[in-house]
N, CA, C and O of each residue as an XYZ file, in Angstrom:
528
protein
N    -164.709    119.166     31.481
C    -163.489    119.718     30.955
C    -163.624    121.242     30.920
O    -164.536    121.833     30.343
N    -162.463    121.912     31.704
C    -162.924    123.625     31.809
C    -162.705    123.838     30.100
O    -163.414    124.835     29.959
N    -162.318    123.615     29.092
C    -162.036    124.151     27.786
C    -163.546    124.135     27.286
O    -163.970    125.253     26.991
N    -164.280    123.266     27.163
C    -165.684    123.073     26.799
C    -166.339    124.114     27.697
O    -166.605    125.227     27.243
N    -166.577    123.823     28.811
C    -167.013    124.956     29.663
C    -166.816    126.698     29.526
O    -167.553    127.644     29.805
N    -165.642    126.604     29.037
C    -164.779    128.008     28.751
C    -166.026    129.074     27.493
O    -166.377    130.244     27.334
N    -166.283    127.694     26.877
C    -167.592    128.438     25.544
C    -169.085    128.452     25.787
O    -169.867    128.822     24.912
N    -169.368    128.153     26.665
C    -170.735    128.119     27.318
C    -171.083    128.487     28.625
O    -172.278    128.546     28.912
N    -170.266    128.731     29.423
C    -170.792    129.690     30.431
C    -170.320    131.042     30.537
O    -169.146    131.337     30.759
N    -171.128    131.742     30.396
C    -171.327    133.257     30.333
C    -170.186    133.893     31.159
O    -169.443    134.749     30.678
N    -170.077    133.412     32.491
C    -169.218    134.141     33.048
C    -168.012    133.997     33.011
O    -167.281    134.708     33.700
N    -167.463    132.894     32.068
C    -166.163    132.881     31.484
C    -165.231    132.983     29.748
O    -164.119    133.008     29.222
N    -166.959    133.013     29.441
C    -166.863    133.011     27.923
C    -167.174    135.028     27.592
O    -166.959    135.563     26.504
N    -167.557    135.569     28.517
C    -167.432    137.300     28.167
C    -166.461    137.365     28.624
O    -166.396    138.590     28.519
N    -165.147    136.997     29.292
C    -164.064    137.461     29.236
C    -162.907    137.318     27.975
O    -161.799    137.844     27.874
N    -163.516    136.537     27.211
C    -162.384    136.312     25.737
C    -163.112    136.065     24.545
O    -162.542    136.266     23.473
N    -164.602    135.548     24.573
C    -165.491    134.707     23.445
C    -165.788    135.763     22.181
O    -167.017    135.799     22.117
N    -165.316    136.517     21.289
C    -165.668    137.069     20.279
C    -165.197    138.474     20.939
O    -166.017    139.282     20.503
N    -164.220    139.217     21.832
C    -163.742    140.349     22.940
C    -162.599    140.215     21.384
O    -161.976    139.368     20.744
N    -162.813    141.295     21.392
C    -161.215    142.154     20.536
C    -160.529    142.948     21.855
O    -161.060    143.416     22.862
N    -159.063    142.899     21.402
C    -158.001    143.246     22.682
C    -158.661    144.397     23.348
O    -158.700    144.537     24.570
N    -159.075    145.054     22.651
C    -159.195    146.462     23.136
C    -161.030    146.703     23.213
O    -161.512    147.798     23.502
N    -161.833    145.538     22.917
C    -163.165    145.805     23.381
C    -163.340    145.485     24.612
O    -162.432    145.420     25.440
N    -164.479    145.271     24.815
C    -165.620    145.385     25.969
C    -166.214    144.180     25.617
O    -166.359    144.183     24.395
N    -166.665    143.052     26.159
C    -168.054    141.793     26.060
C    -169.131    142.885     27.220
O    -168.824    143.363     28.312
N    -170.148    142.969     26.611
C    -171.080    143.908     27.053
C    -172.235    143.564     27.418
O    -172.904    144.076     28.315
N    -172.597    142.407     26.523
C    -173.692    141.290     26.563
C    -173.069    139.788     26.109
O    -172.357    139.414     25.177
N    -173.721    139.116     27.275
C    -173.374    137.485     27.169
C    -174.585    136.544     27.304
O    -174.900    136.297     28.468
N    -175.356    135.949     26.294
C    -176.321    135.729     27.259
C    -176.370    134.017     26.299
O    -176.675    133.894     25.112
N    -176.126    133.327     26.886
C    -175.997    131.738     26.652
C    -176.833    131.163     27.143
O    -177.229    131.389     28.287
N    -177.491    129.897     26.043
C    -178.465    128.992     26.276
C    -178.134    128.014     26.128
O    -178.921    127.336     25.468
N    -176.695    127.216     26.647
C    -176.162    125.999     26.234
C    -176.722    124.614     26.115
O    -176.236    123.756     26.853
N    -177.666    124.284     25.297
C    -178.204    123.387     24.562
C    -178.813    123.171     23.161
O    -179.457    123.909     22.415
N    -178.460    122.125     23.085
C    -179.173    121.907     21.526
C    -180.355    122.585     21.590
O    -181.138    122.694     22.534
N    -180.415    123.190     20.084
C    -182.008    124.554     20.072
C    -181.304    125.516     20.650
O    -181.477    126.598     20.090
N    -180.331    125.555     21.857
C    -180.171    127.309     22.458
C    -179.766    128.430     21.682
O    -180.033    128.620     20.495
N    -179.271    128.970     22.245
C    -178.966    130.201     21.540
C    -178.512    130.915     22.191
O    -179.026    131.166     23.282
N    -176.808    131.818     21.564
C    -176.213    132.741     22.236
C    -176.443    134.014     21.418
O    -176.998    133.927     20.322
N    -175.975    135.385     21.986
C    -175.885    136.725     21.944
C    -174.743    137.031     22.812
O    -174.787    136.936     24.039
N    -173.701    137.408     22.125
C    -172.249    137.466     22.893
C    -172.073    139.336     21.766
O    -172.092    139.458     20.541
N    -171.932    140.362     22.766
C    -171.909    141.635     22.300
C    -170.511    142.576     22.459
O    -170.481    143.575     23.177
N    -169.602    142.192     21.836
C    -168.660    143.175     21.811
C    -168.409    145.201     21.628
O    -168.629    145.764     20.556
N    -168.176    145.574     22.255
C    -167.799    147.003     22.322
C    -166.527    147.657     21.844
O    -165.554    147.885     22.562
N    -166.623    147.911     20.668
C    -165.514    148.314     20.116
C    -165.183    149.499     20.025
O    -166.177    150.040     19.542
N    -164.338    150.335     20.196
C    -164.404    152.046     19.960
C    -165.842    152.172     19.775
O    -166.204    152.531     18.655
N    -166.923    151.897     20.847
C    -168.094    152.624     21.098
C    -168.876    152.304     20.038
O    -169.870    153.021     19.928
N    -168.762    151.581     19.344
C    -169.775    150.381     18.689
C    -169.783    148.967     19.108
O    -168.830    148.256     19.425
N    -171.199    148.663     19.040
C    -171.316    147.211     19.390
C    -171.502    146.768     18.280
O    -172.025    147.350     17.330
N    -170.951    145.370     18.342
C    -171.161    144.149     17.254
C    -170.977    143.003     18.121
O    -170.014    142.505     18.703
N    -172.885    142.608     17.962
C    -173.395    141.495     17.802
C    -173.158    139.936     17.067
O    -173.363    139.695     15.878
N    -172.761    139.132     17.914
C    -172.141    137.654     17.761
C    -173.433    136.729     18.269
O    -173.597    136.473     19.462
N    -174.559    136.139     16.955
C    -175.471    134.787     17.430
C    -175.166    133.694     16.821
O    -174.412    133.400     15.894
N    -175.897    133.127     17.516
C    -175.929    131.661     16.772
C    -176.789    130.633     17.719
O    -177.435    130.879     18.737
N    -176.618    129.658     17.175
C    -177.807    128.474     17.746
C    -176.859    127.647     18.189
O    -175.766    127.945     17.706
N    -176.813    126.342     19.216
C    -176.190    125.077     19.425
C    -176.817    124.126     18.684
O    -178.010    123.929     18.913
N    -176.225    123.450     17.786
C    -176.504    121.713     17.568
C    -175.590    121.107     17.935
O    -175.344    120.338     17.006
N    -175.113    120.994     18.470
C    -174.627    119.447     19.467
C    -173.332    120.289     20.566
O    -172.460    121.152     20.468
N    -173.711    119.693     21.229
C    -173.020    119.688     22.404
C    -172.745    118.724     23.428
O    -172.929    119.039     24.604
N    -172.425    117.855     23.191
C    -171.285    116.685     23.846
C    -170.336    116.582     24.615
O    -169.162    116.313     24.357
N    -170.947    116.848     25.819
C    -169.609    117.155     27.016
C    -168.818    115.575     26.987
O    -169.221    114.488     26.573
N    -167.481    116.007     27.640
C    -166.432    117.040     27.068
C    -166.114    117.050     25.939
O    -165.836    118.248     25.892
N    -165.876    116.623     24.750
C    -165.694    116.661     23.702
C    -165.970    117.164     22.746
O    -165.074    117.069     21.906
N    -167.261    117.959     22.269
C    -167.539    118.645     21.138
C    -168.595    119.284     20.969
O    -169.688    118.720     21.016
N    -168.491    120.272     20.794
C    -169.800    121.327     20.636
C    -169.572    121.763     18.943
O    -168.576    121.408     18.313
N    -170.497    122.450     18.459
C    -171.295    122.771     17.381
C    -172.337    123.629     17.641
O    -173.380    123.347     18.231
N    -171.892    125.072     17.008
C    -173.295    125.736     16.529
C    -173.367    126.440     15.409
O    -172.296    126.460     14.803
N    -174.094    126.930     14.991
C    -174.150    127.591     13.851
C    -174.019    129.193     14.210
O    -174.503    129.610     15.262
N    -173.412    129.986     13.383
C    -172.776    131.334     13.799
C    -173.142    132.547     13.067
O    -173.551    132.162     11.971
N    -173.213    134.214     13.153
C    -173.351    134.942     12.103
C    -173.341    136.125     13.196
O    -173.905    136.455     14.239
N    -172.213    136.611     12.181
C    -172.187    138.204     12.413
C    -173.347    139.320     11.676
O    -173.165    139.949     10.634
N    -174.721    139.351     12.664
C    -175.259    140.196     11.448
C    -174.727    141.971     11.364
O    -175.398    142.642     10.579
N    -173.902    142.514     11.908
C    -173.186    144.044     11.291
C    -172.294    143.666     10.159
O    -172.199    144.601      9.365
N    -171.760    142.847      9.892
C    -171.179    142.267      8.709
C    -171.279    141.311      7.131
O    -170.660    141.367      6.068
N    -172.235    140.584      7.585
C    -173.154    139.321      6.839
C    -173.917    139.100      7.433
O    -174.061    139.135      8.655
N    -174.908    138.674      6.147
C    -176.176    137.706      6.428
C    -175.685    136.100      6.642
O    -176.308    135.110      7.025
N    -174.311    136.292      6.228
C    -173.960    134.670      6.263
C    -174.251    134.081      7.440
O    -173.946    134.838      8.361
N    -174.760    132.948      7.855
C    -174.416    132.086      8.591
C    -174.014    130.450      8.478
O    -174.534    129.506      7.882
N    -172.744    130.595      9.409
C    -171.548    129.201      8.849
C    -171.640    128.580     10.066
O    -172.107    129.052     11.102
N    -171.295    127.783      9.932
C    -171.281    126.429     10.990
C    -169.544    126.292     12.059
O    -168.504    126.090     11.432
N    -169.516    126.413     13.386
C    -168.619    126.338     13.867
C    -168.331    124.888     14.490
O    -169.431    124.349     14.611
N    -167.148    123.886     15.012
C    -166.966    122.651     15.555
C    -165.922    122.741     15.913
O    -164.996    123.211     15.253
N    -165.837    122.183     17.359
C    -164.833    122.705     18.460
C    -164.748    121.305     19.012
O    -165.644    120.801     19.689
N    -163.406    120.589     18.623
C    -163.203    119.392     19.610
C    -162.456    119.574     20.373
O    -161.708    120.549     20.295
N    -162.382    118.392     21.727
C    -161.587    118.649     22.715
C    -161.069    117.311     22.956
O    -161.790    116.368     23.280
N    -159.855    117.241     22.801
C    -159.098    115.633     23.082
C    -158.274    115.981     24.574
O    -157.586    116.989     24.730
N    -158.521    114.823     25.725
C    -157.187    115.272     26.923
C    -156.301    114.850     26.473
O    -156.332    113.850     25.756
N    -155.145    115.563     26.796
C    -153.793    115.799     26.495
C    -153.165    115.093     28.427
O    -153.585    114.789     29.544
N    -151.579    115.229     27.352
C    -151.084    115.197     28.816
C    -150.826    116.602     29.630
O    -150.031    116.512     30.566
N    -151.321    117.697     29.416
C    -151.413    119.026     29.728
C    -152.581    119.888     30.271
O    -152.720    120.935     30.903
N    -153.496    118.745     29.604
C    -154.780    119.272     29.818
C    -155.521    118.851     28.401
O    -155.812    117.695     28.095
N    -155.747    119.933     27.666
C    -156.474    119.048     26.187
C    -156.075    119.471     25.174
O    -155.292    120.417     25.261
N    -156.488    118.885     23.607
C    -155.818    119.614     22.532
C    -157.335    120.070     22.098
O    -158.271    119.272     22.147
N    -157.504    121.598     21.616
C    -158.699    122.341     21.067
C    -158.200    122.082     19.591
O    -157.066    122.297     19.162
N    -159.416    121.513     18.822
C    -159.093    121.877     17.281
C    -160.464    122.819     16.909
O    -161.310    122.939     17.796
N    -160.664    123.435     15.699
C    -161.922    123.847     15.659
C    -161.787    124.444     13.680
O    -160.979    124.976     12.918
N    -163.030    123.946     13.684
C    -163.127    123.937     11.961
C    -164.231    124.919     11.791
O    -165.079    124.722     12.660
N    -164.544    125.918     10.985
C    -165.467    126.911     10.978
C    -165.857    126.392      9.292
O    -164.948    126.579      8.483
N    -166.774    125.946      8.914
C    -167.099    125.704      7.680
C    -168.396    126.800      7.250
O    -169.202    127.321      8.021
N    -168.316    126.924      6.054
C    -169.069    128.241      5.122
C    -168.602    129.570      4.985
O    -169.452    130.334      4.528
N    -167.731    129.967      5.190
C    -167.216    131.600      5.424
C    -166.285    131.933      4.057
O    -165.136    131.671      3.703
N    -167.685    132.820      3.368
C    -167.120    133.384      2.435
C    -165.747    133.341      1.739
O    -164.807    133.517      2.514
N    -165.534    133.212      0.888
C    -163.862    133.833      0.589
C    -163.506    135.264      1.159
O    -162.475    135.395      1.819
N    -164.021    135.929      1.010
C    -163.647    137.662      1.451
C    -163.044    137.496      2.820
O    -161.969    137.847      3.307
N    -164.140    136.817      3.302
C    -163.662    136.586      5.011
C    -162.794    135.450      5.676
O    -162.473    135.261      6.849
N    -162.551    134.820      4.613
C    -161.740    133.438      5.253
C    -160.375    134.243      5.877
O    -160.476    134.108      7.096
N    -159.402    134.859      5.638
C    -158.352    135.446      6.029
C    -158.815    135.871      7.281
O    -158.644    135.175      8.282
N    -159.660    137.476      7.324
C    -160.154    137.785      8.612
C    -160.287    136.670      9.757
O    -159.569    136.468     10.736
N    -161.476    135.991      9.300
C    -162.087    134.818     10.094
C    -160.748    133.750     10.625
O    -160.864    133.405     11.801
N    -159.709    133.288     10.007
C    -159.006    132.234     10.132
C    -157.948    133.307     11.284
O    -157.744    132.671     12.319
N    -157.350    134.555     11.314
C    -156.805    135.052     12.007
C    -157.315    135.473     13.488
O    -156.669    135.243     14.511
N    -158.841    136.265     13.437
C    -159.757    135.878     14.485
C    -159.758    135.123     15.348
O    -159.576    135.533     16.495
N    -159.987    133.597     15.054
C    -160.067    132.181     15.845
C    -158.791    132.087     16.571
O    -158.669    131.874     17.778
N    -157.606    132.314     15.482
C    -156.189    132.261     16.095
C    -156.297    133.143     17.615
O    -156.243    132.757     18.783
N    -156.435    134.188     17.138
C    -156.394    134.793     18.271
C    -156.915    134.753     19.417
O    -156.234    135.132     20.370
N    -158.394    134.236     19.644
C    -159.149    134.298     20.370
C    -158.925    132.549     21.342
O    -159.361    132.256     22.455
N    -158.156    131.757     20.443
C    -157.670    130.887     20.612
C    -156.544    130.965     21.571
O    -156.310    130.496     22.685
N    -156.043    131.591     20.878
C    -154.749    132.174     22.255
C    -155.039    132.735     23.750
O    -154.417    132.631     24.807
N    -156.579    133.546     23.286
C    -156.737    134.272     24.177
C    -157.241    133.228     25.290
O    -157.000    133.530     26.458
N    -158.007    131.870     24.998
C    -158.682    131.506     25.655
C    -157.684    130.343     26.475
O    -158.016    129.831     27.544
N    -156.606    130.089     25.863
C    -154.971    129.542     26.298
C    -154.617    129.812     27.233
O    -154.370    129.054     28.171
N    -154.496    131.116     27.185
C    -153.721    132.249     28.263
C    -154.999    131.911     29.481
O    -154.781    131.216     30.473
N    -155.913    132.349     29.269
C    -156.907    132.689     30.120
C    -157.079    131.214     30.996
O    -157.313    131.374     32.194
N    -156.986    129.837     30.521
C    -156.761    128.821     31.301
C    -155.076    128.092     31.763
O    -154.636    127.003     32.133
N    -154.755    128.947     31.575
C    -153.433    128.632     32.162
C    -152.529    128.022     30.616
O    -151.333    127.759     30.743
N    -152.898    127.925     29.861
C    -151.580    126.921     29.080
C    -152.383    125.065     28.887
O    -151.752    124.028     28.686
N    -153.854    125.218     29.035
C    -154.041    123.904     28.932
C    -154.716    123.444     27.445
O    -155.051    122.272     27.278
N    -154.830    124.110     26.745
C    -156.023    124.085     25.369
C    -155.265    123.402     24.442
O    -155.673    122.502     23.708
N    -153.843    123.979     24.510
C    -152.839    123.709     23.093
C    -154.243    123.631     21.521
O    -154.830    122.771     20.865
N    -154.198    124.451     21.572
C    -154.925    125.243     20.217
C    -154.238    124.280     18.671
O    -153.095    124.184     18.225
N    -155.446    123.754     18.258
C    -154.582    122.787     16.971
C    -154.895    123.667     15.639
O    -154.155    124.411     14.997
N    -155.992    123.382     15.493
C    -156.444    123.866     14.041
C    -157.584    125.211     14.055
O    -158.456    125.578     14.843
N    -157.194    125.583     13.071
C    -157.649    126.775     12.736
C    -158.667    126.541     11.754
O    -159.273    127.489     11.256
């Protein structure tokens, strides 16, 4: 399923994966398996901020899981889950981000939206984006 694919290979996930409109993905470097580990590096007005995390599960096509943390922002790290159901369009993306602060739930819940969209656009109209 390209939507699953869309978050684990490098050369399609630095075009939208944690990219603010107006950054740069600068570094992409994906280890898509349970134990792996990404480093996805955004460029923002000439700062970078660093996006890791680990995979626990990854279940083609249907569902990936890893654990996440912005360290220029928090020490937090929260747990992300990304399902993928086919549609008659292609598929429906839902995705639940559990642990994220109160301070950041607003930020964070608008974020996903977006990047959600972004990753919509970027496959044609097939994701239909559910949950936030």
């Amino acid at each position: 399923m390209r939507a699953l694919d869309a978050w684990v290979d490098p050369l399609v996930a630095r075009r939208w994966l944690f990219a603010t409109p107006d950054g740069e993905n600068v570094r992409c470097d994906i280890d898509a398996r349970p134990g792996g580990a990404f480093t996805i590096t955004d460029r923002r007005g000439g700062e970078d901020v660093e996006h890791v995390g680990s995979y626990v599960e990854l279940a083609r096509p249907h569902r990936l899981v890893f654990r996440f943390g912005v360290p220029k922002y928090s020490s937090e790290v929260t747990t992300v889950a990304v399902t993928f159901a086919p549609s008659t369009s292609g598929c429906e993306t839902s995705l639940e981000h559990h642990g994220v602060p109160a301070e950041w739930r607003r930020q964070t819940e608008d974020g996903w939206r977006g990047l959600l969209a972004r990753l919509d656009e970027l496959l044609g109209g097939e994701t239909q984006p559910r949950t936030v």
